[in-house]
C-alpha positions as CSV (number, residue, x, y, z in Angstrom):
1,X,0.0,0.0,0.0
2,X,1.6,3.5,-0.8
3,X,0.1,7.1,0.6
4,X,-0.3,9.6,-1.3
5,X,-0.8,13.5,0.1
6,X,-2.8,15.8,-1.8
7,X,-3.3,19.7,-1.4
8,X,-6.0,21.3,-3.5
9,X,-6.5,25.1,-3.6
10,X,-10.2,24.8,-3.7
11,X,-13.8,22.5,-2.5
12,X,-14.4,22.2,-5.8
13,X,-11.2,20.5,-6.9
14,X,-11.2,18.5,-3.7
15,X,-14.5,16.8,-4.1
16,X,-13.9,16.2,-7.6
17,X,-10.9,14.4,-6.3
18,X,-12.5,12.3,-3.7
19,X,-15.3,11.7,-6.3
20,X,-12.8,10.3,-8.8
21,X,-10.8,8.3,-6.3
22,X,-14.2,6.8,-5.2
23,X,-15.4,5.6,-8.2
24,X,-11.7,4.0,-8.6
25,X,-12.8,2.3,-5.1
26,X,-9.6,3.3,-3.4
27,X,-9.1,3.6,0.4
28,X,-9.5,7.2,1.1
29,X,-8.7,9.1,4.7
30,X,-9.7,12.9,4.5
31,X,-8.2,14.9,7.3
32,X,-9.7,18.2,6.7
33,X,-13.6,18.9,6.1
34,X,-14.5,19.4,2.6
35,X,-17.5,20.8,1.5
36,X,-20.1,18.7,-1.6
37,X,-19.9,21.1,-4.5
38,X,-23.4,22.1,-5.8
39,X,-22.5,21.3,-9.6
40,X,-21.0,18.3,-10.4
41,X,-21.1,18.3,-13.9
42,X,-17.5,18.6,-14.7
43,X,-16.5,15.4,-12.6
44,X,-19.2,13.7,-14.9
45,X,-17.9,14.7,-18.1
46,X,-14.3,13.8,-16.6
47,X,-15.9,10.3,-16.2
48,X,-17.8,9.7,-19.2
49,X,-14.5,11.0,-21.1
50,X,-12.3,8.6,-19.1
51,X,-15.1,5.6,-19.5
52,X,-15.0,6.1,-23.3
53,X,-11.4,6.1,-24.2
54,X,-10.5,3.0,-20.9
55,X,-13.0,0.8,-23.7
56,X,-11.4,2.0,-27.2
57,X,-8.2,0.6,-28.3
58,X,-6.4,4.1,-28.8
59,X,-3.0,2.9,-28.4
60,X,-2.5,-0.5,-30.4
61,X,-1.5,0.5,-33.9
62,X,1.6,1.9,-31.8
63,X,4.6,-0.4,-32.4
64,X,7.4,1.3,-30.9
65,X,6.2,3.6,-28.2
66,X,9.7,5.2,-28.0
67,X,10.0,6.1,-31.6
68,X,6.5,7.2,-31.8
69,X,6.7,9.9,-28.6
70,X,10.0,11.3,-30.8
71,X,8.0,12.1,-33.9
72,X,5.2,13.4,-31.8
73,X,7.8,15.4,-30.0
């Protein structure tokens, strides 16, 4: 198991943050109160975006992932 600290500057980053890690069904200990955001909207597109590429193949016409991060470079 590894920990992992996290400062946010704002609520709204912060629940998005315990939202995502949630989701992901990791152990969470929050040591400082952090108020629900009213709008969550963003954290949902996040999702759906992440959902939709985690099911599409993006990555496997890439032989040589060194090669092809130097001619995207």
């Amino acid at each position: 198991m590894r920990t992992i600290k996290v400062s946010v500057n704002s609520d709204t980053d912060a629940q998005m943050l315990i939202n995502i890690l949630n989701s992901m069904k990791m152990e969470l200990r929050i040591e400082s109160d952090v108020k629900p955001i009213k709008n969550d909207k963003q954290y949902h597109k996040l999702e759906t975006l992440l959902k939709e590429q985690a099911s599409s193949d993006l990555f496997k016409n890439i032989t040589d992932p060194v090669q092809w991060q130097k001619e995207m470079r």
